[in-house]
C-alpha positions as CSV (number, residue, x, y, z in Angstrom):
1,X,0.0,0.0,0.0
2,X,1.2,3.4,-1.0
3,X,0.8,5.1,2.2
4,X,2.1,8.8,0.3
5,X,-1.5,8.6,-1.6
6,X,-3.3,7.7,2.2
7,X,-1.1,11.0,3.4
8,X,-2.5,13.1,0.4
9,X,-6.0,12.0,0.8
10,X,-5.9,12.9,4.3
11,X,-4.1,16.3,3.6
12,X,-6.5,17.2,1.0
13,X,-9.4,16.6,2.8
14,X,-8.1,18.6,5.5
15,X,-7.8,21.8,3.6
16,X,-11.3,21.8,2.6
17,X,-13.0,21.8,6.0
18,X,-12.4,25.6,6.1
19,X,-14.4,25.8,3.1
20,X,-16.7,22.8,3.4
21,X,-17.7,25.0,6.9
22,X,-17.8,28.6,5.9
23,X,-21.9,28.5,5.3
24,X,-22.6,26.9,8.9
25,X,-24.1,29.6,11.3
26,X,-21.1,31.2,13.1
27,X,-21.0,30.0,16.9
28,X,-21.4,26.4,15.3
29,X,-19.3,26.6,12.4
30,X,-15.9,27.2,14.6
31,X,-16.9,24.7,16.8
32,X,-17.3,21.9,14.3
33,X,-13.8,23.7,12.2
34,X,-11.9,23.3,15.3
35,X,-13.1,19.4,16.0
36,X,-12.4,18.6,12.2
37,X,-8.8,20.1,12.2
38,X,-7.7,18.0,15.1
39,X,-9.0,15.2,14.1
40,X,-7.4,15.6,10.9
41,X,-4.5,16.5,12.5
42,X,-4.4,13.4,14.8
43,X,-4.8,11.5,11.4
44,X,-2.1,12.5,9.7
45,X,-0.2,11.9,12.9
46,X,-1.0,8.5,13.3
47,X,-0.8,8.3,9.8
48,X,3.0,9.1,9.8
49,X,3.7,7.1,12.9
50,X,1.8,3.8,11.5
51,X,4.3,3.8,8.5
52,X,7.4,4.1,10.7
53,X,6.3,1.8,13.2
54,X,6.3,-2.4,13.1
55,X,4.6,-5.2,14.2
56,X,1.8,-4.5,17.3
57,X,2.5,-0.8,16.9
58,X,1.7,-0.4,13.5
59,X,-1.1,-2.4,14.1
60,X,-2.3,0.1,16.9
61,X,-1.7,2.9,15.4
62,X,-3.7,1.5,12.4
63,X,-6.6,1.3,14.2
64,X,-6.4,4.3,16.4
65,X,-6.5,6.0,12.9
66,X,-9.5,4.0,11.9
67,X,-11.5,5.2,14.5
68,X,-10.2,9.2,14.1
69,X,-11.9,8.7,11.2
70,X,-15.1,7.2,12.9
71,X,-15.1,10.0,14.3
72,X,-15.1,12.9,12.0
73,X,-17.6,10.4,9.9
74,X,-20.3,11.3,12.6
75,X,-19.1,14.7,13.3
76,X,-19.9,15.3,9.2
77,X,-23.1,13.4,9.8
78,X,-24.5,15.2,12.9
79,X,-23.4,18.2,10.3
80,X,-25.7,17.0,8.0
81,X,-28.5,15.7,10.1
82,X,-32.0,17.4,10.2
83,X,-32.4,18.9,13.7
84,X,-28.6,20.6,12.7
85,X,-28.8,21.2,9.1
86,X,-25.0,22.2,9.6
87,X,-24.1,21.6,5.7
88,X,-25.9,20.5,2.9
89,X,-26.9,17.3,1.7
90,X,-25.1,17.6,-1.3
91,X,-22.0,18.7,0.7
92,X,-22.9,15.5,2.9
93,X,-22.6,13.1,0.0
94,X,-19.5,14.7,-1.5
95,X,-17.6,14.5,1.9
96,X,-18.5,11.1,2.9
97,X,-17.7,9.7,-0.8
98,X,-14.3,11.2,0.6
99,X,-14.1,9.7,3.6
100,X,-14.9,6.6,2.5
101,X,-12.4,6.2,0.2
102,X,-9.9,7.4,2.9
103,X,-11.7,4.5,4.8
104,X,-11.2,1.8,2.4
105,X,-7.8,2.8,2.2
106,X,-7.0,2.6,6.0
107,X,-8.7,-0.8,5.6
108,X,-6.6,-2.0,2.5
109,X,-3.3,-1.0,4.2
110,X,-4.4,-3.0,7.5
111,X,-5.5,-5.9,5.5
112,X,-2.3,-5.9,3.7
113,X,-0.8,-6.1,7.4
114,X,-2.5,-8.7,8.5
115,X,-1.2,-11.2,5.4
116,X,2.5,-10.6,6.2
């Protein structure tokens, strides 16, 4: 698994949550900004570390990583959910299309792992 293309996912993702955010109403929309970038953040940390690491590590890391992204999966889905009406559905869709392919990434590289 190319874990560069992982990193870029990750990064690229992370620089539109400014953007993906700007039409929330204000007290909210720093809020949810300021949840997204650390999580992000904590990605691309455990990203980095998962590659250099080995053996049970790795395998930690991995998973720590695959639940950050748990995480800002619901936080983009309380976003979008009808009592909040954070961002819209179409924003929704576009973003979790994202995620998910960040997902199935996480869960190829772990996979790969696992046969070694």
């Amino acid at each position: 698994m190319d874990i560069l293309l992982l990193r870029q996912r990750i990064v690229r993702s992370m620089i539109r949550v400014t953007e993906r955010t700007n039409n929330m109403r204000k007290p909210e929309k720093f809020v949810y900004r300021d949840y997204l970038n650390k999580s992000y953040m904590r990605m691309l940390r455990l990203c980095i570390k998962a590659n250099w690491a080995h053996g049970n590590v790795r395998r930690e890391y991995q998973s720590e990583l695959d639940v950050e992204l748990d995480i800002i999966r619901s936080l983009v889905d309380v976003a979008a959910s009808p009592e909040e009406k954070l961002i819209s559905s179409g924003l929704h869709e576009v973003w979790s299309k994202e995620l998910k392919e960040i997902g199935r990434m996480i869960g190829g590289w772990i996979k790969s792992d696992a046969s070694r």
